[in-house]
C-alpha positions as CSV (number, residue, x, y, z in Angstrom):
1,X,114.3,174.7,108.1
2,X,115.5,172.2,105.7
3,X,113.8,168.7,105.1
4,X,116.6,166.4,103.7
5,X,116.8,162.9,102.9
6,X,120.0,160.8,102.9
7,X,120.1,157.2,100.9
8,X,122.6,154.9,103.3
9,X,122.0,152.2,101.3
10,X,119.6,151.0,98.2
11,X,120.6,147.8,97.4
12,X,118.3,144.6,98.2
13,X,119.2,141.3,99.9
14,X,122.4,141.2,98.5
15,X,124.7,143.7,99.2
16,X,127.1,144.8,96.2
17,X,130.7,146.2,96.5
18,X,128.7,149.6,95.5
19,X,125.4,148.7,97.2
20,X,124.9,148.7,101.0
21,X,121.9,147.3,102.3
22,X,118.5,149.7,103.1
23,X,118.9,152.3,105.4
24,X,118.0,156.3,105.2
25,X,118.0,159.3,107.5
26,X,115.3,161.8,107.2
27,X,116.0,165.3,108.9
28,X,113.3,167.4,108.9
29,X,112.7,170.5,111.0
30,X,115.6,169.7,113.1
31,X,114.4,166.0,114.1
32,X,116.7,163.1,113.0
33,X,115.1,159.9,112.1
34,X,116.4,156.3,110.9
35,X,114.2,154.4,108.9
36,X,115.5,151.1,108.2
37,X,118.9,150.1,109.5
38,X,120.0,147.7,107.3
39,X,124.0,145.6,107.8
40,X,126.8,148.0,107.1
41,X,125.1,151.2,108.1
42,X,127.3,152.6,111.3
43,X,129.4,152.5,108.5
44,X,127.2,154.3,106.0
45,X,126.7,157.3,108.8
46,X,129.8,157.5,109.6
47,X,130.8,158.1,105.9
48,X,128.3,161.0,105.4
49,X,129.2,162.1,108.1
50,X,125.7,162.3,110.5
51,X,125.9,162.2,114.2
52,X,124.7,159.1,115.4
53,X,124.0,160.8,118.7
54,X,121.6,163.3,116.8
55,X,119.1,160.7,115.8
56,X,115.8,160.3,118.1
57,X,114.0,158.0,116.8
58,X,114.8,154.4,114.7
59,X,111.7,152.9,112.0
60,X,112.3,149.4,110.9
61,X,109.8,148.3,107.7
62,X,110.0,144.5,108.5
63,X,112.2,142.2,109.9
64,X,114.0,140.9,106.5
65,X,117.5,140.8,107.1
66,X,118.5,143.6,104.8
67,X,116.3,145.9,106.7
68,X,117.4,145.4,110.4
69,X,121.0,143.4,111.0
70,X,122.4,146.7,111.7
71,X,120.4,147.4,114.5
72,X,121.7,145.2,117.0
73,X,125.3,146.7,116.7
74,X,124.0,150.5,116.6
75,X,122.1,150.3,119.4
76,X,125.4,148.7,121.3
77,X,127.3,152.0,119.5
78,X,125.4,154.5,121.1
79,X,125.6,152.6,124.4
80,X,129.7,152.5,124.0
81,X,129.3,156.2,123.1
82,X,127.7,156.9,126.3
83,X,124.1,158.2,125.0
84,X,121.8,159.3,128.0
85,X,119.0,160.6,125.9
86,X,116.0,157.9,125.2
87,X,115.4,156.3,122.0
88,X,112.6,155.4,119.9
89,X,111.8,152.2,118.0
90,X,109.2,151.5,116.0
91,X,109.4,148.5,114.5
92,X,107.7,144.6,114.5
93,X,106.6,143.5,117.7
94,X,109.2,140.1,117.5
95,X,112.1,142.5,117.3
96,X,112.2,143.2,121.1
97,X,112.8,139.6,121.7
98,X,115.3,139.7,119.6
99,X,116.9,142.5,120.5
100,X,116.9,141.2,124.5
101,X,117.9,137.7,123.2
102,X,121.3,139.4,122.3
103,X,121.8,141.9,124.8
104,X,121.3,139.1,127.3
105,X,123.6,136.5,125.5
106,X,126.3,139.5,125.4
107,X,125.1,141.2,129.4
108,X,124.6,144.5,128.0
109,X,122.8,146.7,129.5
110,X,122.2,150.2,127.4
111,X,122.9,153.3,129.0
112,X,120.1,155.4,127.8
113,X,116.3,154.1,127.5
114,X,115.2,152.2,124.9
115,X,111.2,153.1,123.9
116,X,109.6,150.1,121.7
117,X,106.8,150.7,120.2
118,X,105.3,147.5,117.9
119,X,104.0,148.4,114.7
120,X,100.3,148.1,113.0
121,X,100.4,146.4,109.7
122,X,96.7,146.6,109.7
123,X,96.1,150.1,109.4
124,X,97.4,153.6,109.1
125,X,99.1,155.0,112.3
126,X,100.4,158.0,113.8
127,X,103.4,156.8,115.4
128,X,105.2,160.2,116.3
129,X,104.2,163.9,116.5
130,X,105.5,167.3,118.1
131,X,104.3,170.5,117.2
132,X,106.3,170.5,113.6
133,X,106.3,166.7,112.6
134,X,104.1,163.8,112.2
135,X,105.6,159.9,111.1
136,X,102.5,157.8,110.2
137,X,102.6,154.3,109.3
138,X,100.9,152.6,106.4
139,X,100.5,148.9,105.3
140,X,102.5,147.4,102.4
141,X,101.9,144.2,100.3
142,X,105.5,142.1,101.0
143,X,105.8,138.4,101.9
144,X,106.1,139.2,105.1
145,X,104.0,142.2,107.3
146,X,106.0,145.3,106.5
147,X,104.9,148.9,106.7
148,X,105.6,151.9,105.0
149,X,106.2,155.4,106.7
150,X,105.1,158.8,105.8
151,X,107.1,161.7,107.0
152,X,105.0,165.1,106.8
153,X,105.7,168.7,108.2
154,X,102.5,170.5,110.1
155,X,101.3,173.2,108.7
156,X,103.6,176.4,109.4
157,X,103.1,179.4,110.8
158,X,102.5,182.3,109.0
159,X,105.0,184.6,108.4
160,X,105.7,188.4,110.3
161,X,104.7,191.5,107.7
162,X,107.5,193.1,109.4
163,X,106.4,196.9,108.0
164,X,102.6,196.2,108.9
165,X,103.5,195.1,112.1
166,X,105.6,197.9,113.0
167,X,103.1,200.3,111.1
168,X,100.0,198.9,113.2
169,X,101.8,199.3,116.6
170,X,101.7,195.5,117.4
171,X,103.4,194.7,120.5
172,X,105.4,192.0,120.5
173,X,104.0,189.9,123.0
174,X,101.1,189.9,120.1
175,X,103.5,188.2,117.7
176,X,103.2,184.6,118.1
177,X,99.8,184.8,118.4
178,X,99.6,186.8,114.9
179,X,101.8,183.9,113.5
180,X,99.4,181.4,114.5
181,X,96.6,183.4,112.7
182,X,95.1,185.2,115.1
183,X,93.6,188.9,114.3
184,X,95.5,191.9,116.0
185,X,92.9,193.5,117.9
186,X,93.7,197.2,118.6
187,X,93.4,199.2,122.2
188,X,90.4,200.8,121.0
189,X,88.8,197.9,119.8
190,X,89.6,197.8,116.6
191,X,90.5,194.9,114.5
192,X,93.2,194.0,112.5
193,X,92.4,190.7,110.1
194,X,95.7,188.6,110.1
195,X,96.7,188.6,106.3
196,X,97.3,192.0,106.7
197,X,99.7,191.3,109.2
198,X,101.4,188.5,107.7
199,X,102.4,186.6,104.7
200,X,101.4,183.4,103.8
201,X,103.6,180.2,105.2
202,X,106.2,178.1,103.1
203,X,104.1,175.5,102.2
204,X,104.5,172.1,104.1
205,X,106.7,169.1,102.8
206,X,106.1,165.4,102.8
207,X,108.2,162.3,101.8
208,X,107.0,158.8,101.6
209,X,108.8,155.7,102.2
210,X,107.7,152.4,100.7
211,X,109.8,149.3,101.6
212,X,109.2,145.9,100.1
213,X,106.0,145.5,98.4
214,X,104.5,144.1,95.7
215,X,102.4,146.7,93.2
216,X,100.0,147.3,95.4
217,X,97.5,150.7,94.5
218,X,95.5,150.6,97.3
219,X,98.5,153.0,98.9
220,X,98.1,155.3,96.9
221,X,95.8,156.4,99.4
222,X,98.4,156.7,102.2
223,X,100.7,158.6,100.1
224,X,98.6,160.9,98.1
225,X,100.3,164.2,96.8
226,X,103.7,163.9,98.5
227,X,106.7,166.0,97.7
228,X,109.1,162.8,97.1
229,X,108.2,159.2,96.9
230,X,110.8,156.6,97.4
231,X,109.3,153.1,96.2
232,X,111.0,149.9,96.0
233,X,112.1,149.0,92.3
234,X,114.0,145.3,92.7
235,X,113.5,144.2,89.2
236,X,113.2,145.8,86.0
237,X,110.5,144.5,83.5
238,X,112.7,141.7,82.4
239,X,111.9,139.9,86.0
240,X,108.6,141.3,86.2
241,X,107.0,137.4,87.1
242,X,109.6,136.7,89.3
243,X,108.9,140.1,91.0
244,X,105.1,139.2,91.5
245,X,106.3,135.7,92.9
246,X,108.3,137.5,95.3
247,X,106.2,140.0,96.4
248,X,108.0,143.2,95.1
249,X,107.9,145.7,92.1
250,X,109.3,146.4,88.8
251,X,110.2,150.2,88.1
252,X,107.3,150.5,85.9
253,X,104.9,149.4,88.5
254,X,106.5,152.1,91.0
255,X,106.1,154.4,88.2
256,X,102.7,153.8,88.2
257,X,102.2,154.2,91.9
258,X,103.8,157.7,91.8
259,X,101.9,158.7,89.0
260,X,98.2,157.3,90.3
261,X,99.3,158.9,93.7
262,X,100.0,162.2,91.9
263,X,103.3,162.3,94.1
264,X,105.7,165.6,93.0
265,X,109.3,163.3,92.3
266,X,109.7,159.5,92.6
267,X,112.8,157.6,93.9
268,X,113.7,154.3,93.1
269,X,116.0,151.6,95.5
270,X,116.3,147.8,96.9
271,X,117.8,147.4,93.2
272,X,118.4,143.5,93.0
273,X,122.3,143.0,92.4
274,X,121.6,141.6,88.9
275,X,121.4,145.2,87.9
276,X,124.7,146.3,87.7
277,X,123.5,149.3,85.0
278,X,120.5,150.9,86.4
279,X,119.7,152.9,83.4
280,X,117.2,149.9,82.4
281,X,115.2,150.9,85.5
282,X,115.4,154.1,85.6
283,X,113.9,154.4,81.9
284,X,111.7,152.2,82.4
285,X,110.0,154.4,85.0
286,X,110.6,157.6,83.2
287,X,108.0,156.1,80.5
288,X,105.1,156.5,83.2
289,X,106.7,159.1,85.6
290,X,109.1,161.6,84.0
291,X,110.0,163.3,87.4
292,X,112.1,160.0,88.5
293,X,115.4,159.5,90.3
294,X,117.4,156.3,91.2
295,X,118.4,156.5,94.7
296,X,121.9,155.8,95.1
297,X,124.3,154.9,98.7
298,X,125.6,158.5,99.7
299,X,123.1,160.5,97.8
300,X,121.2,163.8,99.5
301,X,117.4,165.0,98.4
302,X,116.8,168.1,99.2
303,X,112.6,168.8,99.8
């Protein structure tokens, strides 16, 4: 099962010609998930050619512009498409209104249900889980209350010794029991301990998302050890007052939140459109964290 991340968009408030606003799909165990749905993106998924009918659930980080204006007009695609199965959004508790302000204005009524769920910005929150997935929310530092997300598999089961099993006699009724690491115990009583039964699992992936924020180490908490970290990088070094003023980060200062949260791989975005040469950033975070990547619209991460 693959966990893969696809960048929509990475620019910031104001879109580029190369740039579309914030918007990603996670797909992770076979579950499809929005986070951010920035203007332009029906376009973006289109373009990369993802299903719009395969995603289940929609996070939005805060209700800035460049994070949400391409909500509206999704949700009104998957109505014209004809989607039956629910959807679930977790997002800032004003959004509803705004969301029924419009459908009202425009008398739509969606054809499938629509599941709000307002966000915490106090605390971290499990938001969704099934027996592979969990999506927890964390609190950010922006001008506005925004939350990050944290995407993590469960633990997997253990893997079938295919020539112990078949040397042992297990029936297969046993097996899914054996995979959840339960000893095989024999018709005479006998036991057989698990590891000789199976192998050990693939180990379990996570991937953190951090919207707007201003350096802000207190998540490192939230985000501690994960596989890939994407963190907001609007300025370089250059702006690094005017980031504090406006509440978000340098590269360096994402750097240093990758490398105090001993994350595996760090990805940058929301590049301010001063930037058009994003080498500046990206070096600038390699000095802290070597294992650094600039997100980019269009471009796949592979976990």
């Amino acid at each position: 099962m693959s966990f893969e991340i696809t960048v929509l968009g990475c620019g910031s408030a104001s879109p580029t010609s190369f740039r579309n606003h914030t918007s990603q799909v996670v797909k992770v165990q076979d579950r499809c998930f929005l986070i951010d749905c920035g203007e332009g993106t029906q376009i973006q998924l289109r373009k990369n050619k993802i299903r719009m009918q395969k995603i289940q659930a929609v996070f939005i980080s805060h209700l800035h512009g460049d994070h949400y204006f391409g909500l509206p007009g999704l949700l009104s695609t998957f109505h014209l498409l004809g989607r039956e199965k629910e959807l679930d959004v977790f997002a800032p508790s004003d959004l509803l209104n705004i969301l029924q302000s419009l459908f009202n204005a425009s008398n739509t009524y969606l054809s499938y249900k629509l599941n709000f769920h307002p966000l915490n910005f106090k605390s971290p929150e499990l938001l969704f889980e099934d027996k592979r997935v969990e999506v927890h929310s964390f609190p950010l530092r922006h001008s506005i209350d925004t939350c990050g997300f944290l995407v993590k598999e469960k633990i997997k089961t253990r893997k079938i010794n295919r020539k112990a099993v078949d040397a042992f006699e297990v029936p297969v009724y046993e097996l899914n029991k054996i995979k959840d690491g339960a000893n095989y115990i024999k018709a005479d009583g006998a036991i057989v301990e698990n590891t000789k039964l199976t192998f050990d699992p693939e180990p379990s992936l996570s991937y953190a998302y951090c919207s707007d924020t201003m350096y802000y180490p207190a998540l490192c908490d939230f985000i501690k050890d994960v596989d890939l970290l994407y963190h907001e990088a609007t300025f370089a070094n250059d702006c690094k007052v005017l980031a504090k003023q406006t509440k978000h980060s340098t590269a360096e200062q994402a750097a240093l939140i990758a490398k105090k949260a001993n994350v595996k791989m760090l990805m940058l975005g929301h590049y301010s459109a001063r930037y058009t040469d994003l080498k500046l950033l990206l070096n600038e975070a390699k000095l802290i964290f070597e294992n650094t990547v600039l997100a980019d619209d269009g471009l796949n991460v592979l976990l």
